[in-house]
LUMBASE-510045 format. One line per field, with one value per residue (C-alpha): x, z, y; residue in one letter; residue number from 0. Coordinates in nm, 3 decimals. Example, Ala and Ser with C-alpha at 12.3 -4.5 7.8 and 13.67 -1.06 7.14 Angstrom:
2
u c(1.230;1.367)
w c(0.780;0.714)
v c(-0.450;-0.106)
res c(A;S)
n c(0;1)
***
This chain:
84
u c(7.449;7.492;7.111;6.969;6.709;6.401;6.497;6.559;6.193;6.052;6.213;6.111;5.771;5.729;5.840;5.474;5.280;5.369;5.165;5.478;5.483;5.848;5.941;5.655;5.789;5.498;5.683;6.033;6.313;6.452;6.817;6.789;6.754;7.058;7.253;7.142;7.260;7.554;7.588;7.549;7.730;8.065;8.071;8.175;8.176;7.873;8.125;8.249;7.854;7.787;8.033;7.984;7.581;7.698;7.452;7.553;7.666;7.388;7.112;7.288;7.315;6.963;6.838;7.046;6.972;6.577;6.599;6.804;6.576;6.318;6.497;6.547;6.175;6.093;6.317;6.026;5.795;6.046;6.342;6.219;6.456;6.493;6.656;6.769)
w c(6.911;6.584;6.446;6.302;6.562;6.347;6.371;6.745;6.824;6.594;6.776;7.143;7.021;6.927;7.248;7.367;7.075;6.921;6.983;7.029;7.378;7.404;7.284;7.486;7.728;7.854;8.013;7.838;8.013;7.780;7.942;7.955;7.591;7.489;7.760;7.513;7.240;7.367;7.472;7.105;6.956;7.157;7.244;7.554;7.880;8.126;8.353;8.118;8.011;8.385;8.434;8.167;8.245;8.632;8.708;8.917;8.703;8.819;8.667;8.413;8.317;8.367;8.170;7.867;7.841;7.886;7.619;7.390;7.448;7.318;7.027;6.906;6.944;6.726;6.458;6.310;6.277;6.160;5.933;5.581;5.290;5.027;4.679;4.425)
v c(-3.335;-3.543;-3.455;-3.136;-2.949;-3.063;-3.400;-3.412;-3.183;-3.462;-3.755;-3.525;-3.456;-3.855;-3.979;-3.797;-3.867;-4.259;-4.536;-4.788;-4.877;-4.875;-4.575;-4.388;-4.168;-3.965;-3.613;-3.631;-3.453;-3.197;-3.254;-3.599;-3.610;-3.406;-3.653;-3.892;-3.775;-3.623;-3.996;-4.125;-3.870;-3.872;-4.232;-4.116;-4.324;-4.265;-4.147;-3.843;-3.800;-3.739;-3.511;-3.298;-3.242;-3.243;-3.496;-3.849;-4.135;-4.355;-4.101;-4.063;-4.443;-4.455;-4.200;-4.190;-4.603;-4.552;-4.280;-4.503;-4.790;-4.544;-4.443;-4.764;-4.826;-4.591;-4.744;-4.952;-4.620;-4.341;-4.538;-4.601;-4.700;-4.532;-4.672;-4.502)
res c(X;X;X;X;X;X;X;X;X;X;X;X;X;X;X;X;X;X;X;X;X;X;X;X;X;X;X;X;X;X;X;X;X;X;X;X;X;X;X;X;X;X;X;X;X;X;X;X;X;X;X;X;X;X;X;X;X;X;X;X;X;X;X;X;X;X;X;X;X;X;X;X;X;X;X;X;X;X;X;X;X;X;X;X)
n c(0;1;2;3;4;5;6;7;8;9;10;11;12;13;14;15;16;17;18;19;20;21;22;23;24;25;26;27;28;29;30;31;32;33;34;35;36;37;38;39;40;41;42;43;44;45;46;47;48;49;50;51;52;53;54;55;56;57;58;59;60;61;62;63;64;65;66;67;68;69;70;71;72;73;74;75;76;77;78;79;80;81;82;83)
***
């Protein structure tokens, strides 16, 4: 899914746990998540991301753009720069 498993249980487990709002998503969907990233990761269309977790393309729109949104959020919390 693009991300090793400590990083995604870290970006699950913050979903529960951050105080940003945005990114809060207060019982995460363990299926919906890997949508998500299977989303990110293939650059698939919804349509193809649907079929492959044989869910309907509406919930899948949904989901994998709420988790994104949530993602994103957490950008300001989790992404540091580093220079060398």
């Amino acid at each position: 899914y693009g991300a090793y498993p400590e990083t995604c249980s870290a970006i699950f487990t913050d979903f529960q746990t951050t105080q940003i709002f945005a990114a809060r998503i207060p019982k995460p969907s363990v299926l919906n998540f890997l949508m998500t990233l299977f989303f990110l990761k293939r650059f698939n269309t919804v349509e193809v991301t649907a079929g492959t977790f044989k869910v309907d393309e509406k919930t899948a729109r949904k989901w994998v753009w709420k988790y994104i949104r949530a993602i994103q959020a957490l950008k300001a919390e989790k992404v540091r720069a580093y220079c060398t």
